[in-house]
BAKOL-781505 format. One record per residue (C-alpha): residue number from 1; x, y, z. Coordinates in steps of 0.05 Angstrom, whole numbers, plus 5000, padded with zeros to 4 digits. Example, Ala and Ser with C-alpha at 12.3 -4.5 7.8 and 13.67 -1.06 7.14 Angstrom:
BEGIN
 seq    x    y    z
   1 5246 4910 5156
   2 5273 4979 5143
// end
This chain:
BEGIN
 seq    x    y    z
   1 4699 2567 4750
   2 4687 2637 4777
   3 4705 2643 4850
   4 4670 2689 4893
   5 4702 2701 4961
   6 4664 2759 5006
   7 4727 2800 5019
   8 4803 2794 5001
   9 4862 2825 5033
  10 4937 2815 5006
  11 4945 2753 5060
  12 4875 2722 5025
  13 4893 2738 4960
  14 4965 2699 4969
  15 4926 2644 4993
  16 4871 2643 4942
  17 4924 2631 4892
  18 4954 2570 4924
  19 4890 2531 4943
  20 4876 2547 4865
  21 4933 2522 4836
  22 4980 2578 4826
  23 4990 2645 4782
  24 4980 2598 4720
  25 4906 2577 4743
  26 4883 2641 4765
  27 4856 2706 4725
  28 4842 2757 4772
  29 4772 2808 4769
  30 4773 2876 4779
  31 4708 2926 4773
  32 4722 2993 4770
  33 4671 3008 4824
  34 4699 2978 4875
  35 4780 2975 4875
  36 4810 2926 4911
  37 4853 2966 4974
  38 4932 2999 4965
  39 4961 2938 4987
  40 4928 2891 4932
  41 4950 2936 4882
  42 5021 2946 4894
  43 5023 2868 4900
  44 4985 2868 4827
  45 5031 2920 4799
  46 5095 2880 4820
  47 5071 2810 4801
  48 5036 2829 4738
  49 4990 2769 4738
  50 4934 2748 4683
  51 4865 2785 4688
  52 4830 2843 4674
  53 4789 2914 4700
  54 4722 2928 4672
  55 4662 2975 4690
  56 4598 2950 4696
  57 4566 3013 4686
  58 4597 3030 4618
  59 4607 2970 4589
  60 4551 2926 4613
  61 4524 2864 4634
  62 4542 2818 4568
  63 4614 2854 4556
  64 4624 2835 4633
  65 4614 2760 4624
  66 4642 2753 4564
  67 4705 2760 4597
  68 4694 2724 4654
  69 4675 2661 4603
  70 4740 2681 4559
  71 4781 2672 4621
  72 4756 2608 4643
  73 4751 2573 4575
  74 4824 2586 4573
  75 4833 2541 4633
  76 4829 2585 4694
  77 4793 2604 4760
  78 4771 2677 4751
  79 4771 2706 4821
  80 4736 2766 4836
  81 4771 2821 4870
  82 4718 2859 4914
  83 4748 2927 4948
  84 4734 2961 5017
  85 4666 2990 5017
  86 4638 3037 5075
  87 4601 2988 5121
  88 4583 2965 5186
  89 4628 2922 5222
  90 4639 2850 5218
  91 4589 2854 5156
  92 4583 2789 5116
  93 4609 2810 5060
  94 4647 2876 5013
  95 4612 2858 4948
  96 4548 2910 4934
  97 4479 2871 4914
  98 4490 2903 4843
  99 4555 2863 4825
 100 4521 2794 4853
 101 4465 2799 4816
 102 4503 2805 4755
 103 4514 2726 4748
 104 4437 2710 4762
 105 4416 2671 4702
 106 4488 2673 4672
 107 4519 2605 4642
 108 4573 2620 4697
 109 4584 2556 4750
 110 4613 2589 4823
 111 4653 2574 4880
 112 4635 2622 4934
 113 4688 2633 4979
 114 4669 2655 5061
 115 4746 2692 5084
 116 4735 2694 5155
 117 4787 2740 5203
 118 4786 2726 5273
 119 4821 2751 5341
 120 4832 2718 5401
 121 4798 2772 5445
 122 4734 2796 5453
 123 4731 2868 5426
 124 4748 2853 5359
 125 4738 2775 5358
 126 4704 2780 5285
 127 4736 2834 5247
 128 4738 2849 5177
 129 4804 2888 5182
 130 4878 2877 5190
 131 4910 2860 5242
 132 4871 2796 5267
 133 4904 2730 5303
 134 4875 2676 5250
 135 4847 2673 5180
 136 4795 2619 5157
 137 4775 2607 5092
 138 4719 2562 5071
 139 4715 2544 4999
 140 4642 2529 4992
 141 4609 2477 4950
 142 4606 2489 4877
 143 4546 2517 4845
 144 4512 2503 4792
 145 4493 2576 4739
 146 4418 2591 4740
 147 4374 2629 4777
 148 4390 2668 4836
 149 4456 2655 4830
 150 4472 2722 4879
 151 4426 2701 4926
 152 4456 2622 4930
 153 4525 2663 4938
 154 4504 2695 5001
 155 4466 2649 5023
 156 4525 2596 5023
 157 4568 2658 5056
 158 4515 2654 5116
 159 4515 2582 5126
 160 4595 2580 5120
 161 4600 2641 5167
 162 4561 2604 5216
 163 4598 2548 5214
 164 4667 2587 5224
 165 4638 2627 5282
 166 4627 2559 5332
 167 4702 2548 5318
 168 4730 2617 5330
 169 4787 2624 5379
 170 4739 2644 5440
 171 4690 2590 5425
 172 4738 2527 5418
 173 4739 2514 5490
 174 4706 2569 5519
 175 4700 2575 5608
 176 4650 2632 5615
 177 4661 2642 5688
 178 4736 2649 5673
 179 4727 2709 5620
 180 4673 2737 5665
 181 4729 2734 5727
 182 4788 2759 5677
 183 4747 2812 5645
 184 4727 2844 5710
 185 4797 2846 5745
 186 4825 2865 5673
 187 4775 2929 5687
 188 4766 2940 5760
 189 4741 3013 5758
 190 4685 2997 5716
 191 4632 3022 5748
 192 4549 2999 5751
 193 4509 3068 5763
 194 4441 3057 5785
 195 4394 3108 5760
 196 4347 3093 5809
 197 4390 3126 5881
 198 4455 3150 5837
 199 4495 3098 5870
 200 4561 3070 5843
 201 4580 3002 5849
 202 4652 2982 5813
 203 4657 2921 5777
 204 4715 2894 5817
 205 4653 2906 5882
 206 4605 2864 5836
 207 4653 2810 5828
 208 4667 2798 5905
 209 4591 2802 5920
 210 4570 2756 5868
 211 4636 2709 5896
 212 4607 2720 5966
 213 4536 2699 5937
 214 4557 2636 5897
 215 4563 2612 5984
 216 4489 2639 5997
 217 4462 2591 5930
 218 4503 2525 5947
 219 4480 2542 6022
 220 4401 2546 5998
 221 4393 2509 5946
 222 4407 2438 5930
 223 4382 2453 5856
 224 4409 2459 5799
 225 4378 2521 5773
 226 4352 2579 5808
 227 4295 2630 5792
 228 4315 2701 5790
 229 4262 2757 5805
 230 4296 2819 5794
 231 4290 2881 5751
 232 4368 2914 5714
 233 4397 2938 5772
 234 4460 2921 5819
 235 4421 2859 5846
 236 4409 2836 5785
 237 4473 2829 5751
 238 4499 2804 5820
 239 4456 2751 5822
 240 4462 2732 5749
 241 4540 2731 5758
 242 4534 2700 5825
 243 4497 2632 5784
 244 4547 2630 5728
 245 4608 2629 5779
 246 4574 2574 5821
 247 4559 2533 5764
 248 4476 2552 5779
 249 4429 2557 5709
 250 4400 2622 5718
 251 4332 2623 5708
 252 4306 2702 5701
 253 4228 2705 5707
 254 4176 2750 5676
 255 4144 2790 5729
 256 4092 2820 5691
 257 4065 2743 5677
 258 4001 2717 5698
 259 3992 2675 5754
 260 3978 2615 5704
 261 4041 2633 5664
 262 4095 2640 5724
 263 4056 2575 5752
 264 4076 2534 5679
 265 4145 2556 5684
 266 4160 2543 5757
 267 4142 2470 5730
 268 4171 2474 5663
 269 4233 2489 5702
 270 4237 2450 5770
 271 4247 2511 5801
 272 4240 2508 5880
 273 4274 2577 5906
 274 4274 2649 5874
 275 4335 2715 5884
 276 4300 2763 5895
 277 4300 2835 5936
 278 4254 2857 5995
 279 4249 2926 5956
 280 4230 2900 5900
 281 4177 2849 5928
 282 4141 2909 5959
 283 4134 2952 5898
 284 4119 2893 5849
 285 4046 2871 5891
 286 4017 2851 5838
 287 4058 2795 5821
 288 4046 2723 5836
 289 4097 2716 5887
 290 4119 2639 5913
 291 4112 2631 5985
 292 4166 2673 6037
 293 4200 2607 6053
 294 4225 2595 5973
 295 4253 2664 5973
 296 4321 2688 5978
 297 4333 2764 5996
 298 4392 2781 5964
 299 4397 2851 5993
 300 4389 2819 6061
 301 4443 2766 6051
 302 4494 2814 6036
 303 4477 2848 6093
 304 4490 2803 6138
 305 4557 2787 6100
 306 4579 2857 6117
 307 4619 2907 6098
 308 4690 2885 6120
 309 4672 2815 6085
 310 4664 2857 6016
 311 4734 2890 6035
 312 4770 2824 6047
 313 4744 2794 5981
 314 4777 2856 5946
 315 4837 2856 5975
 316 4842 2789 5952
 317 4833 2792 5890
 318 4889 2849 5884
 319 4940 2798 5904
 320 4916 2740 5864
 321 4906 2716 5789
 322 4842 2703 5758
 323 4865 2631 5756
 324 4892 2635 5842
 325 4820 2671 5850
 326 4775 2625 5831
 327 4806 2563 5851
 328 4810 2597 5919
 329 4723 2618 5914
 330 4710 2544 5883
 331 4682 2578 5827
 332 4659 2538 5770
 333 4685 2521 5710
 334 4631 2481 5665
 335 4633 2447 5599
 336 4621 2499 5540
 337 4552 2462 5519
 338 4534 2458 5596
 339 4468 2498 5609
 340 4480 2566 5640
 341 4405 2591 5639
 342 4336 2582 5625
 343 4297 2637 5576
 344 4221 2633 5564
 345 4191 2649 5501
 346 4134 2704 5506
 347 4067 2658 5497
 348 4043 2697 5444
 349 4011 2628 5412
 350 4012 2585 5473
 351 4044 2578 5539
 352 4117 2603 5549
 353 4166 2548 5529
 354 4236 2552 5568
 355 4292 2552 5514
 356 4365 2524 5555
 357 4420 2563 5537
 358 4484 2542 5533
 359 4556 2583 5562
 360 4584 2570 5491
 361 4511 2606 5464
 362 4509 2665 5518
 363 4594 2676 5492
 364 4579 2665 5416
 365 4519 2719 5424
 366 4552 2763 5456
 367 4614 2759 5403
 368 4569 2772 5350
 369 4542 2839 5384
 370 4600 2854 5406
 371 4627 2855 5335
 372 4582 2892 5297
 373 4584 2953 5351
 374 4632 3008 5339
 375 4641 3026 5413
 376 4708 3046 5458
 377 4713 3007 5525
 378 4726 3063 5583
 379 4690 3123 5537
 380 4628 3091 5520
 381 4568 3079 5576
 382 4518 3032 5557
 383 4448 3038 5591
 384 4412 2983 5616
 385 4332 2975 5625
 386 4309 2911 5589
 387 4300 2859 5646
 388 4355 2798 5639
 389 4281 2753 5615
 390 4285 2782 5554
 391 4355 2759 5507
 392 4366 2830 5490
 393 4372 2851 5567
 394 4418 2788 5586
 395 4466 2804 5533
 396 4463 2878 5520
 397 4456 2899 5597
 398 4493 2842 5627
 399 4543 2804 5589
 400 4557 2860 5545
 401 4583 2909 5595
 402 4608 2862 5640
 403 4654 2821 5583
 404 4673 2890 5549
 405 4692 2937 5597
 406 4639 2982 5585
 407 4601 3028 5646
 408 4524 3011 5646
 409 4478 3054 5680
 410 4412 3011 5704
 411 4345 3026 5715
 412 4283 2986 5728
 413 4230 3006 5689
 414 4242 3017 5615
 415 4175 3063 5609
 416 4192 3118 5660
 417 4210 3163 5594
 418 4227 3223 5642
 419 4277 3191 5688
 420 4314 3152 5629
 421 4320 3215 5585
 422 4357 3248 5649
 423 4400 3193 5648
 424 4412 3185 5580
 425 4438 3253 5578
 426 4463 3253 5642
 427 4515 3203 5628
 428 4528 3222 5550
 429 4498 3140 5537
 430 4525 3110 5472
 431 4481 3044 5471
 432 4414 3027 5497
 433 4361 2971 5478
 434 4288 2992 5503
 435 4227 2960 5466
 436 4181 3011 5418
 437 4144 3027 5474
 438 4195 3058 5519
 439 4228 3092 5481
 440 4166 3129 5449
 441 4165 3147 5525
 442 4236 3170 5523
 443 4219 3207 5456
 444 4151 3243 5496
 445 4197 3257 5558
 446 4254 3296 5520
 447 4247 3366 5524
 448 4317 3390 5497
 449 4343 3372 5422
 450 4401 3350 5445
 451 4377 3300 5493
 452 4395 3237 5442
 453 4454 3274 5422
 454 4507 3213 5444
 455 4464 3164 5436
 456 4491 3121 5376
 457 4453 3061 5381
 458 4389 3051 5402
 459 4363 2988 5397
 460 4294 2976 5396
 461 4275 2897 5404
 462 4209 2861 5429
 463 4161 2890 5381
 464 4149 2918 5301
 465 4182 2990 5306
 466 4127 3031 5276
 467 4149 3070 5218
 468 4114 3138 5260
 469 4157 3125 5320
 470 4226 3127 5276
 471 4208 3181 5236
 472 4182 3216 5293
 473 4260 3210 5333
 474 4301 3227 5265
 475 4258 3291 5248
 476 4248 3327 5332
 477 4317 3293 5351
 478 4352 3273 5291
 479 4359 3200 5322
 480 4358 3136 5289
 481 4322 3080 5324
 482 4361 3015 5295
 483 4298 2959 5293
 484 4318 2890 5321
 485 4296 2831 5302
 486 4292 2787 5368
 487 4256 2723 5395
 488 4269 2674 5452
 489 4302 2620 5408
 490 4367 2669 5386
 491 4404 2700 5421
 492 4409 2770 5435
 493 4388 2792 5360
 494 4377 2750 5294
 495 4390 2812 5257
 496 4397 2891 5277
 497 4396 2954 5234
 498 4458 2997 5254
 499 4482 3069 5236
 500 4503 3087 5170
 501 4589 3088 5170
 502 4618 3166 5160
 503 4651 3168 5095
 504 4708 3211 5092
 505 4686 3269 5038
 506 4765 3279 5025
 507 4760 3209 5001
 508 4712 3179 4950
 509 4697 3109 4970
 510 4632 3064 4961
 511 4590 3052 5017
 512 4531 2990 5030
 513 4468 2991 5070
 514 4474 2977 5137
 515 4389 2987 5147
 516 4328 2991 5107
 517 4270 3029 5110
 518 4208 2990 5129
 519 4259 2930 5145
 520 4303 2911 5193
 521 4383 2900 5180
 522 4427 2855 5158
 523 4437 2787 5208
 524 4485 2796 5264
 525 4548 2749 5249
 526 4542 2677 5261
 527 4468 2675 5242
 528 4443 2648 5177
 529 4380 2664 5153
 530 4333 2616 5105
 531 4273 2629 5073
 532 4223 2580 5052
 533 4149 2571 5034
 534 4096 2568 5082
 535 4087 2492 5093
 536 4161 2464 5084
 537 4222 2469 5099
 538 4261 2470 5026
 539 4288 2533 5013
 540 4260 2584 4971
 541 4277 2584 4902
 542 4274 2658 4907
 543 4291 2693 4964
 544 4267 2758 4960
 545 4199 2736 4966
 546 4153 2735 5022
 547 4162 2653 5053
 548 4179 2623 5128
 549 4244 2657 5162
 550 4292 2602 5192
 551 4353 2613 5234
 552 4418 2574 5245
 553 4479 2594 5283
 554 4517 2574 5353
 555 4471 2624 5390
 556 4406 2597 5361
 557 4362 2542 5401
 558 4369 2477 5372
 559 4313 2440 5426
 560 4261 2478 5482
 561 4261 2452 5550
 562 4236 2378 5556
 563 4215 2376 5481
 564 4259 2339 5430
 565 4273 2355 5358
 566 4227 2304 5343
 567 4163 2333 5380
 568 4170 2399 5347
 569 4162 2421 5283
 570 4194 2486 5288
 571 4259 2449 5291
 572 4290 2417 5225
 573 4363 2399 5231
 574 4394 2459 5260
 575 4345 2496 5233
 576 4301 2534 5275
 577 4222 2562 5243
 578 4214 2620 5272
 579 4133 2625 5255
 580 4152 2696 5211
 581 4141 2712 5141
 582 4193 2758 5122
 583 4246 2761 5064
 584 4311 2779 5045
 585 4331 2834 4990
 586 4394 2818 4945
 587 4431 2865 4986
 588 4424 2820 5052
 589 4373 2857 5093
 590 4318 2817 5120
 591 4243 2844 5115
 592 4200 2813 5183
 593 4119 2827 5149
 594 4097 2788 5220
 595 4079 2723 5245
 596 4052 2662 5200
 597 3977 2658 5240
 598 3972 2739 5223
 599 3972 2719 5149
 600 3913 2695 5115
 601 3926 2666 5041
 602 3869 2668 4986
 603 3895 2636 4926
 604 3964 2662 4912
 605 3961 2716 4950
 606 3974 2731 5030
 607 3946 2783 5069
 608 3981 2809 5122
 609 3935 2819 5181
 610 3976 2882 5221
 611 3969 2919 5146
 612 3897 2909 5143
 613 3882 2929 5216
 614 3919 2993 5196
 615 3877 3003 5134
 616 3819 2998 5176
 617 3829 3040 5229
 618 3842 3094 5164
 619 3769 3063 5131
 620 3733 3079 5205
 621 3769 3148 5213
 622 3804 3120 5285
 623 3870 3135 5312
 624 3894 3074 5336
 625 3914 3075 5413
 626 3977 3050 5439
 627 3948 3039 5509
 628 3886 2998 5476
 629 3868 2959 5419
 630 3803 2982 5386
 631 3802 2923 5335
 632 3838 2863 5307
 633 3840 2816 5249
 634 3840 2745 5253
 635 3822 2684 5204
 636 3781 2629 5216
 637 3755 2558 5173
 638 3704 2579 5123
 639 3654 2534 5118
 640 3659 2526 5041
 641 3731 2507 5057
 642 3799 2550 5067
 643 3806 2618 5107
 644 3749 2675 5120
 645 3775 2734 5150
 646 3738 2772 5210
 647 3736 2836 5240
 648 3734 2840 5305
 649 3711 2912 5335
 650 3709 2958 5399
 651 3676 3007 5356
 652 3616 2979 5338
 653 3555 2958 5385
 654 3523 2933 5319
 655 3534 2911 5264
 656 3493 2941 5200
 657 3504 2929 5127
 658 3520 2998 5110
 659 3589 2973 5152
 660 3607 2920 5108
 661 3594 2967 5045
 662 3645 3011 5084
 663 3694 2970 5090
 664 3691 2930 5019
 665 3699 3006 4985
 666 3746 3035 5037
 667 3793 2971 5010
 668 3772 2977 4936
 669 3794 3051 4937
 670 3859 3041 4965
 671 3872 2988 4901
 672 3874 2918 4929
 673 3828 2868 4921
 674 3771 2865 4957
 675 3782 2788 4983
 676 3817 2836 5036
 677 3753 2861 5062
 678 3730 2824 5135
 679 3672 2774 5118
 680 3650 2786 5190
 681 3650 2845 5235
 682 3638 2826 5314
 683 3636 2869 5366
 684 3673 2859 5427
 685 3674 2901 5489
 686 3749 2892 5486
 687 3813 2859 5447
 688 3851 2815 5489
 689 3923 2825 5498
 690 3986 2789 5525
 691 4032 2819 5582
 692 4074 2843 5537
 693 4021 2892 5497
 694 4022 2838 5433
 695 3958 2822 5413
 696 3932 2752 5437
 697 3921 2711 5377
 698 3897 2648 5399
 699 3840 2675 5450
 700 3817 2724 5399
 701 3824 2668 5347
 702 3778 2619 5391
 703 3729 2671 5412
 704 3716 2687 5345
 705 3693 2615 5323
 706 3653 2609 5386
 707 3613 2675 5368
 708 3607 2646 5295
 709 3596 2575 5316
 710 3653 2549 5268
 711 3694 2490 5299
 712 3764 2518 5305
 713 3818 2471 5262
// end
């Protein structure tokens, strides 16, 4: 059969021809475009073993599988050779889309081959380099030739990398406190800079405040979890560290929710007390705060504690191990699957469901970022501004720093574009996740060129990156915002654009995307991706077209809070729905279009409801505002059976017919059908919106079939 494995160095290569039976069963591939490494070829030249070099490019397609069929009729494995591509790190795979898609519809049977190379610390615990501490290779099931042969390659890569990543070194019996304890006296001069009075605070500080907290929880709270109300800041990470060491499930609320929403998941949770800060209670008024009695001032507590208290704790954990230390603070050390916090989803359907997360999910998450970023502990400062709610804030501005012995700089309001280009520049930042909206702040703030000028990653999470917004930061600032796909359910990121590698111009060598235009990038490691149609859960038989995006991996939900597989159907297995149409294009990058309920479908075709309120505000001549919605799409039951689509509008008072006309030709003339135009057009004195500036489906969605007198289904 033809073997596939996603990369090969000499040490894989040696073992790829023992598992297969020796020199005598093996023929190995070579293509011209990508040359396997120095090593490989020395190895090749000295063994002189059967196979053969070809070109793709000049001697096509047919000449290519001839071969490859020549080979194995003569009674061997032919094993493809890929090289050492450009990429980003900890990629899935060094074979380019191109060479992949060369077996689809081929007679050719495969055995894909996941080579996995692991190390048993947490800066480079996936690599895809020597030297690592273990090697894994998964020989995947067989499969059968046919269509989308390329695409059932990689997607048996995913499923094998996933499977590899819950048994890496870290992850086998992982204590979370422990690392957390180790990792911070490993880097005591680490240092927390708080944007908001230019404070310092030094991680081995942090670590003797949170110890001297875990006391102030077990001496408030008989309960197992605990509500956090706190923006990024030194009281933030305090208190999440401070929960983890005591063996508390953190459980960070959203203080921009409703009263109704914080009221659901003070229940959902069992939540009786709340961390919190008396500086922050007075400038967050608006909030639904619980009663004085259920809140714990942090800043007070460690008041009281005192300095000299702070002092003691450090000295003490100069003269002892990490192991001495925390036996002598009682702190905890919990079963890897034990729950270690409590996120909510954002309601954008219904009311926020709490999703537990496990310490073996918050380590394997923040592996897999880890990985993928190209950054140097002690050099690189990371800043911090999503609140620890939100997955992207927990693991990017909490675990991240704390785990990899990077500085953070925190600040709690990711809008205030002003103060966070200061401190971007300030502090020469190399990492930041804001959503769209703050950092088109950031982006109206800068006044200088250079302001962005060390900023290598910026993540932006929470929301569709408009295609404006990036262009608008490469062209003033020549910055690349890296679009992240993020929910609730994974942990930080399902998938993440990243920079493109610097080649070496001294050194010709192939390079693969690492983003996509319109698209977001390829999934972070450990996270496998499936697409299927809208109403089941069978794969797609082809991949690269629009259908439901599932995730799988050990930092992806498998159950929300109080709700078993059974009672959900977004769960299937180990499978999680994620509600998005999306796809994935043969060279692994995974296209979000939006959410299922903003897609209508009229025969065979979907429309996407965010592209049509676009080509509407172009039809009516509006600019759409950030600030406020002046109209929205949504479908509702016709009455002749299926999906009508309605229009519903700030901009008019009335409706007239000339409008419809309007709209029918404004679609015509832009070439699609013109089932796309709105059967209805309502006005509305405004377009209701969730707390987090995403458009409120379901009351729009209701409203509508009240104003039309159609029974919602």
């Amino acid at each position: 059969m033809l073997v596939v494995p996603n990369r090969v160095d000499l040490p894989t290569m040696l073992e790829l021809e023992r598992a297969l039976g020796g020199k005598g069963r093996v023929a190995w591939m070579l293509e011209h475009s990508l040359m396997p490494g120095k090593a490989i070829m020395d190895h090749l030249m000295q063994i002189q073993p059967t196979g053969f070099t070809c070109s793709l490019n000049q001697q096509g397609r047919d000449y290519v599988l001839s071969k490859i069929r020549q080979y194995i009729e003569s009674g061997r494995h032919v094993v493809l050779l890929p090289g050492r591509p450009l990429q980003a790190p900890a990629s899935l795979t060094d074979i380019p889309a191109h060479l992949l898609t060369l077996f689809d519809g081929s007679p050719l049977h495969a055995i894909p081959v996941y080579v996995g190379m692991y190390n048993n610390y947490f800066d480079a615990a996936i690599t895809t380099r020597e030297p690592y501490d273990r090697l894994h290779l998964t020989f995947c099931t067989p499969l059968r030739a046919g269509h989308q042969l390329g695409a059932r390659i990689q997607a048996a890569w995913m499923n094998a990398q996933t499977a590899q990543l819950a048994q890496h070194p870290m992850l086998e019996h992982p204590c979370l406190p422990q690392l957390l304890v180790e990792a911070l006296l490993r880097n005591p001069q680490g240092r927390l800079l708080d944007g908001v009075d230019d404070s310092t605070l030094h991680y081995r500080d942090i670590l003797s405040a949170a110890v001297m907290t875990t006391g102030v929880l077990e001496k408030h709270t008989g309960n197992t979890r605990m509500g956090i109300i706190l923006p990024p800041g030194k009281l933030g990470t305090i208190a999440n560290l401070a929960c983890l060491l005591a063996g508390i499930t953190a459980v960070n609320i959203n203080y921009t929710a409703t009263p109704e929403q914080f009221a659901h998941m003070v229940q959902q949770a069992g939540l009786t007390r709340f961390i919190t800060d008396t500086r922050f209670t007075n400038m967050q008024r608006q909030f639904s705060w619980p009663p004085s009695r259920d809140l714990i001032y942090l800043d007070q507590e460690l008041a009281e504690k005192g300095a000299w208290k702070l002092k003691a704790w450090n000295t003490l954990s100069k003269l002892r191990t990490p192991q001495q230390l925390m036996q002598h603070a009682s702190i905890a050390t919990p079963e890897a699957e034990a729950e270690a916090a409590i996120v909510f989803t954002g309601g954008t359907e219904d009311k926020p469901m709490g999703v537990p997360v496990t310490h073996r999910m918050l380590l394997a998450a923040a592996i897999s970022l880890r990985s993928r970023l190209q950054l140097s502990p002690g050099h690189d400062i990371l800043l911090s501004v999503l609140p620890a709610y939100a997955p992207a804030g927990l693991i990017s501005g909490f675990l991240l720093p704390l785990l990899g012995g990077f500085d953070m700089v925190t600040y709690p309001t990711p809008t205030a574009g002003k103060r966070l280009c200061t401190l971007v520049k300030q502090h020469a930042v190399a990492l930041t996740a804001n959503t769209p909206a703050g950092i088109r702040a950031m982006l109206k703030a800068a006044r200088e060129p250079h302001t962005f000028a060390q900023l290598h990653y910026c993540l932006s999470a929470g929301a569709k990156l408009p295609a404006s917004l990036a262009e608008a930061a490469q062209q003033r600032f020549g910055l690349q915002l890296l679009e992240c796909y993020s929910a609730a359910e994974v942990l930080p990121f399902a998938a993440a654009a990243m920079p493109a590698p610097q080649a070496d111009p001294d050194i010709p060598q192939p390079s693969l995307p690492t983003a996509r235009k319109g698209g977001i990038g390829a999934p972070l490691p450990g996270v496998a991706v499936r697409i299927t149609g809208l109403y089941t859960p069978e794969p797609s038989p082809t991949p690269s077209s629009p259908g439901l995006v599932w995730l799988k991996g050990p930092a992806v939900t498998r159950r929300y809070l109080g709700v078993s597989n059974e009672d959900t159907p977004r769960m299937h297995g180990d499978w999680f729905c994620t509600g998005d149409v999306g796809y994935m294009s043969p060279d692994g990058m995974l296209t979000i279009l939006g959410r299922k309920v903003r897609f209508t479908q009229m025969g065979d075709q979907m429309i996407p409801h965010l592209q049509l309120e676009e080509l509407l505000y172009q039809i009516f001549n509006v600019t759409p505002d950030e600030n406020e919605r002046k109209l929205a799409v949504v479908s509702v039951p016709s009455r002749t059976g299926g999906e009508e689509l309605v229009m519903l509008s700030t901009l008019h008072k009335e409706v007239a017919p000339a409008d419809y006309l309007t709209v029918r030709y404004g679609v015509t003339n832009m070439h699609l059908p013109a089932s796309w135009a709105p059967r209805h057009i309502i006005p509305v004195k405004y377009i209701p919106t969730l707390p987090n500036g995403k458009l409120d489906y379901q009351t729009c969605f209701l409203g509508a079939c009240r104003m039309l007198k159609i029974k919602p289904a």
